[in-house]
N, C-alpha and C positions, 0 to 999 in steps of 0.2 A: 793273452787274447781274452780266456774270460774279465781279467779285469777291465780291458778295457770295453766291454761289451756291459758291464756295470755302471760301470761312469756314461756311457752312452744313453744307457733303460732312466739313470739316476737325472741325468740334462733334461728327458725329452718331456715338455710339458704335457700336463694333465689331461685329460678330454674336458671342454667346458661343461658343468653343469647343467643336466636340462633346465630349460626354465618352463618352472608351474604358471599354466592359467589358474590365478586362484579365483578369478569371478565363475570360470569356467565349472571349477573344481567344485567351490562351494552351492552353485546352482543346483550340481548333482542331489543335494542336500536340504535344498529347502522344504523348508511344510507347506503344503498344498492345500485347502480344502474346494471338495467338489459340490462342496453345500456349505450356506450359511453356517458356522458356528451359534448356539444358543444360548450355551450359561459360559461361565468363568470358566469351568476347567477344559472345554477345551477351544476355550479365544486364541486371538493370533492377541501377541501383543509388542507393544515400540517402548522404548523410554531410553535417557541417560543417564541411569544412577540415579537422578532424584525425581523427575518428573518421567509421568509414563501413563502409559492406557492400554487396557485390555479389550480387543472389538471383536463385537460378535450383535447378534440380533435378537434381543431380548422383545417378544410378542411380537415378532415379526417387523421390527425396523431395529435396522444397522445402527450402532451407537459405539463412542467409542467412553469407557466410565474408566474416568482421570483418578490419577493417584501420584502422591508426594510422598516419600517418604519422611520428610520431617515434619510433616501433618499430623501429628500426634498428641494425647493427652491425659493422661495418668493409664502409662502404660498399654493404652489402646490408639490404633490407628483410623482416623475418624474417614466416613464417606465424604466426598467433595460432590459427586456430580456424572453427569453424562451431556457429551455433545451429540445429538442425534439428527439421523438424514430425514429428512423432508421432501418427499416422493410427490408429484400430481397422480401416481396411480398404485395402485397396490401394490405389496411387494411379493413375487413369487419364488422369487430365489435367486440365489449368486454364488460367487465363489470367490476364496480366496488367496494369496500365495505372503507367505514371510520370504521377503528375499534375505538371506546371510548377510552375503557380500556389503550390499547396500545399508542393512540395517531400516530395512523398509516393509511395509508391507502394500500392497495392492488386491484391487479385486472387480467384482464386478457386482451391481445387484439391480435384476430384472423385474419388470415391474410389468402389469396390464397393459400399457402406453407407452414403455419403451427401456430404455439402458439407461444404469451410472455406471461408467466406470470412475475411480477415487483409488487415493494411494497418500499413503499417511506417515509419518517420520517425526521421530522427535530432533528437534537439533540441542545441542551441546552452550553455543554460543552465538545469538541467547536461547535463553531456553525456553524452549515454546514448542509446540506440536501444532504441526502445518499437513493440512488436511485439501488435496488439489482432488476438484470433481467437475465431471465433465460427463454433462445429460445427450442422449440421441434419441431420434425419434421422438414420440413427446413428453421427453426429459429434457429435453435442452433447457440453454441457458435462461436462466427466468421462472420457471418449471421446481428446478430442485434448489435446494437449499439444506441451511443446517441453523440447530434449535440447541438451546441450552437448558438444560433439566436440572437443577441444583438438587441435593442432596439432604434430607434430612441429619443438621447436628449431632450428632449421638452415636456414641461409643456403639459400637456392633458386638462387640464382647459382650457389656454388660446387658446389653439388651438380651443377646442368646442368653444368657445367665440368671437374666431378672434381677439384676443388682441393682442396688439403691446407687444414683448416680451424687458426685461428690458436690456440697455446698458451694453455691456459689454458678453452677453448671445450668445448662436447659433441661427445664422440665418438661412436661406434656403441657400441649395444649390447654387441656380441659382437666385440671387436678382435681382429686375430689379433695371434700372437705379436712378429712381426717393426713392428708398426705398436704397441703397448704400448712397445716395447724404442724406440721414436724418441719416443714422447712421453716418456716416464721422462729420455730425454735431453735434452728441448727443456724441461721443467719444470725440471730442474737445473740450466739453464746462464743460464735466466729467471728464477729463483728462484719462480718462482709456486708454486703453493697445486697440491696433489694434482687431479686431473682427473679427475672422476666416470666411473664407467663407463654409469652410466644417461644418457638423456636430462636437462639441466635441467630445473628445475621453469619452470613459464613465468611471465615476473615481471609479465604480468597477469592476473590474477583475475577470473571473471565474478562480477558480484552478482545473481543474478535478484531482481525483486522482482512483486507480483499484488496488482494494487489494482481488485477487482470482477470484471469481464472482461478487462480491460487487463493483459498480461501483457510484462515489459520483462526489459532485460538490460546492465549497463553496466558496462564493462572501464575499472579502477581502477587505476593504474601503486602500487607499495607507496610507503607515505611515507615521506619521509627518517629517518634514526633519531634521536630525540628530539621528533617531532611527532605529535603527536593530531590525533584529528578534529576540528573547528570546527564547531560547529552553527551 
């Protein structure tokens, strides 16, 4: 009797496994803000692995400042830029949410004249950060927009550090004389190529593109010379 009451426990299938909401689950979890973010540390931010932005409201307008991790150059990671919103009225505040799940963030930012809401994602394939925003009241369409701020060339390390940047690199603007008369020396004895007095050009390029209301932006490193685009 018990064994057969063994064999019986041992037959009878399993109970099924609950099934997790996990959009549900990880909802529980996202980060909220009930006000603009304003520096870096505590931005919301998107990326995948190599392309990404941290967004918050630097002097009072929403920006999202783009970074690449293979953007790099003697050991430091160079500035690229900021995509920023473009308001018809001032902006008084907003809020924003990292959804998990989605790998998105949204939000909203209030102005004298009226609402954006916007919501921002990086994709994987291809890679680009797609930026949908959508004005009311008088932010509507036509009203808001989005602007591209490029970044000053130059290493952020060396700069916090006051390092002498390396031969061949972007100098300041306006060199004095005594710092001209060292580089003219360091190009000569290196043999490199004359050294711009301007800032370099930045060797990634924003593309924007606007398909309906969805309005995107996707930094393109140049192709090697001799290669075309591939459709």
């Amino acid at each position: 009797m018990i064994l057969c009451l063994t064999l019986l426990a041992l037959q009878t299938p399993a109970a099924p496994a609950a099934r997790v909401d996990w959009a549900a689950f990880l909802a529980r979890h996202d980060l909220v803000w009930d006000r603009l973010p304003t520096r870096w540390g505590e931005s919301a931010f998107i990326g995948n692995g190599r392309l990404g932005a941290t967004i918050d409201a630097q002097g009072g307008v929403l920006g999202w400042t783009i970074n690449r991790t293979d953007f790099v150059h003697d050991q430091s990671r160079y500035p690229i830029g900021r995509v920023v919103l473009k308001t018809a009225g001032t902006v008084q505040g907003g809020t924003v949410r990292l959804t998990l799940w989605d790998a998105e963030a949204s939000g909203t930012v209030t102005t004298d004249r009226g609402e954006v809401r916007w919501r921002s994602l990086t994709a994987a394939q291809p890679s680009v950060i797609v930026i949908v925003l959508e004005g009311r009241g008088g932010e509507r369409e036509g009203a808001v927009d989005l602007d591209w701020a490029p970044a000053e060339a130059r290493p952020p390390r060396k700069v916090a550090r006051k390092e002498a940047f390396a031969p061949g690199t972007c100098i300041r603007r306006r060199p004095s004389r005594a710092r001209e008369r060292r580089s003219r020396a360091c190009r000569r004895s290196s043999g490199a190529g004359p050294t711009p007095s301007r800032l370099c050009p930045h060797p990634l390029s924003p593309s924007p593109f606007r398909r309906g209301g969805t309005r995107g932006m996707a930094l393109v490193p140049p192709l090697p010379r001799g290669e075309g685009v591939r459709g």
